[in-house]
C-alpha positions as CSV (number, residue, x, y, z in Angstrom):
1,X,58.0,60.6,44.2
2,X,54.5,61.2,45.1
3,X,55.1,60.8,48.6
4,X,52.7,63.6,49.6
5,X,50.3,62.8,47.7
6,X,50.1,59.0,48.5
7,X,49.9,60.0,52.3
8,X,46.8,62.7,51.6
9,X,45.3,59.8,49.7
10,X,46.2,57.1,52.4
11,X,44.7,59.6,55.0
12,X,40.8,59.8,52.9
13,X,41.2,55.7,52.4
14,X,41.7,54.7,55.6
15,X,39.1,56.6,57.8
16,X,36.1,55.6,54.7
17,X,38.2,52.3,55.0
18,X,37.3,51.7,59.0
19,X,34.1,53.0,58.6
20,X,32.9,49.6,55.9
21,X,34.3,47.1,58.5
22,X,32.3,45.7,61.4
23,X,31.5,47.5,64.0
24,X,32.3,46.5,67.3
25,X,29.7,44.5,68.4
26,X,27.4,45.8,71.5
27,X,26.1,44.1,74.3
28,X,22.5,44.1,74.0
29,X,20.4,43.7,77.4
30,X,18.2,40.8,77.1
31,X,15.0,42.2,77.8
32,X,12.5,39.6,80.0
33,X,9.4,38.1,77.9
34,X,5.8,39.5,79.6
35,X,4.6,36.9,82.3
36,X,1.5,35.8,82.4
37,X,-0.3,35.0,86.0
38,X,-3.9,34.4,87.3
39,X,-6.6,35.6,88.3
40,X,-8.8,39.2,89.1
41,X,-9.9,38.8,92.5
42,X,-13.1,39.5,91.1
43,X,-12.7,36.0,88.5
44,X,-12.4,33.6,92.0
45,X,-14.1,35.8,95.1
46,X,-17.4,34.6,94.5
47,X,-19.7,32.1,94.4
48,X,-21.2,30.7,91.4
49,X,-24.0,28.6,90.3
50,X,-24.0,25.3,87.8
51,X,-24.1,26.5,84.4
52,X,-22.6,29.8,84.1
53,X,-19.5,30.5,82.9
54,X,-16.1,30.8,85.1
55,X,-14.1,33.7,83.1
56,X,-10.3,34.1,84.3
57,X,-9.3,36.9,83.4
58,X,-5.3,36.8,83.7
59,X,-2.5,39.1,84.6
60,X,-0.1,40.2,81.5
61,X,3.2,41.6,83.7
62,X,5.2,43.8,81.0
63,X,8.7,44.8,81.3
64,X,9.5,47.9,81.5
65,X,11.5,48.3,78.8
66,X,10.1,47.9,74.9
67,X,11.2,45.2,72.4
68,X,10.5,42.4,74.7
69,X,9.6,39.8,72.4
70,X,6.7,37.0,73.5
71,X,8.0,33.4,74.1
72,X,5.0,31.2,72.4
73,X,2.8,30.5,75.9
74,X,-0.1,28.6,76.1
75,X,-2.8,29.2,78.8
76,X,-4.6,26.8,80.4
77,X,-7.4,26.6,83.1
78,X,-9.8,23.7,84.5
79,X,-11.8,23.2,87.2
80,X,-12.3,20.4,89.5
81,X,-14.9,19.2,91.7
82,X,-17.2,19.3,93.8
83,X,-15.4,18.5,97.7
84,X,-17.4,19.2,100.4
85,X,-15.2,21.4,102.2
86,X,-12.2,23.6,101.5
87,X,-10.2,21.2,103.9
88,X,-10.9,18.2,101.6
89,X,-9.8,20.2,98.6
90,X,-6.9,21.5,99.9
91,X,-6.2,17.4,101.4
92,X,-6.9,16.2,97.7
93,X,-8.6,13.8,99.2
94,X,-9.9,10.8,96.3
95,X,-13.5,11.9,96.1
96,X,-15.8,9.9,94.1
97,X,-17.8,11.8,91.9
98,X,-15.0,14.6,90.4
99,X,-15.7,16.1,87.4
100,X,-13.6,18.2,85.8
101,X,-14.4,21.5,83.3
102,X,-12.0,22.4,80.9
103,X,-11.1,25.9,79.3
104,X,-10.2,26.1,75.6
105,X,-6.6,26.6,75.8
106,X,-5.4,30.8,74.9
107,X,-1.8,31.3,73.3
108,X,-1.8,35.2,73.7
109,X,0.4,37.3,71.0
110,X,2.3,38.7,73.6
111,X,1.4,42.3,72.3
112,X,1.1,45.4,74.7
113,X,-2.4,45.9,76.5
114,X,-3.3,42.2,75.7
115,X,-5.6,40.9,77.8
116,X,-6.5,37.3,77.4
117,X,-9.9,35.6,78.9
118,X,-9.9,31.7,79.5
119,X,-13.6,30.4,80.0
120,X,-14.7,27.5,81.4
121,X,-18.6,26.8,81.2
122,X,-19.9,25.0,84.6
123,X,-22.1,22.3,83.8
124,X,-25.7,22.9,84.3
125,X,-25.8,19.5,86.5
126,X,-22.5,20.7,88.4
127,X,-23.0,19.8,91.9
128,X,-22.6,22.6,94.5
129,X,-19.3,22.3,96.5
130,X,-16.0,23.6,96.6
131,X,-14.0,23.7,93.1
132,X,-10.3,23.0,92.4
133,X,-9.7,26.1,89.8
134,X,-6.3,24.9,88.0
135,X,-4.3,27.5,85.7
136,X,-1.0,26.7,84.2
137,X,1.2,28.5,81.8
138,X,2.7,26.0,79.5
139,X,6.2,28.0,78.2
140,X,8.9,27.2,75.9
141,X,10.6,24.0,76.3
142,X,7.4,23.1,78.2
143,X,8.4,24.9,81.5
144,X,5.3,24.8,83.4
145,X,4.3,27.2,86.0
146,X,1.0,26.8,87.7
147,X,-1.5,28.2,90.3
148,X,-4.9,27.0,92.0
149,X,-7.9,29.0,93.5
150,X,-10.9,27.6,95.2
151,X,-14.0,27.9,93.6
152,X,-17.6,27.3,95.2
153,X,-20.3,26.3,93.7
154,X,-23.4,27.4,95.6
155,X,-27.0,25.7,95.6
156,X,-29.4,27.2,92.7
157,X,-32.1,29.0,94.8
């Protein structure tokens, strides 16, 4: 019989054998997306004047770890207005006379050191008053977070 030999032969089979099957499979960490949050101090902590531009500048928050991958975000930002005082804003009390300017909305790429730029162009007849800035990050599934940062609108000198 070729007993030895069949058992030197079994023993190079098997091993290259185990090696073409599937590996065991490995638990892979789910990395978080990058969040996206508004705006630079610098964006809302001052005044402005009917017709410049409002740019909001926002926030990417990275993980830490790489191979994150972006979830398809859209960015969105309006402003609201004019109230005549912070306390009415903040009341959202019906005020006749609201207008509203829009920002094109952004859908960032998600890519490392992106930073994306919403703009919203006041209206040259914007009255002066306080400003409702709106921003909202529309997610997959249409999850919704938003945030809101008073605005004012000074008098053109």
């Amino acid at each position: 019989m070729n007993s030895p030999r069949l058992r030197l032969l079994s023993c190079l089979v098997v091993p290259l054998l185990a090696a073409c099957g599937a590996e065991p499979s490995e638990m892979v960490a789910e990395v978080p997306p990058p969040a996206y949050t508004c705006c630079e101090d610098l964006d809302v902590d001052r005044p402005y004047q009917a017709g410049q531009t409002l740019t909001v500048r926002w926030t990417v928050e990275s993980p830490d770890e790489p191979g994150s991958t972006s979830p398809q975000v859209e960015l969105t930002a309006h402003l609201t207005g004019p109230y005549g005082t912070v306390d009415d804003l903040k009341a959202a009390s019906a005020v006749a006379g609201l207008v509203t300017f829009t920002a094109t909305p952004v859908r960032p790429a998600g890519t490392p050191g992106e930073r994306p730029v919403s703009t919203i162009v006041i209206g040259p007849d914007a009255e002066p008053g306080f400003y409702d800035l709106v921003t909202s990050v529309v997610g997959d599934g249409n999850t919704t977070t938003s945030g809101s940062s008073i605005i004012q609108v000074a008098p053109k000198p």
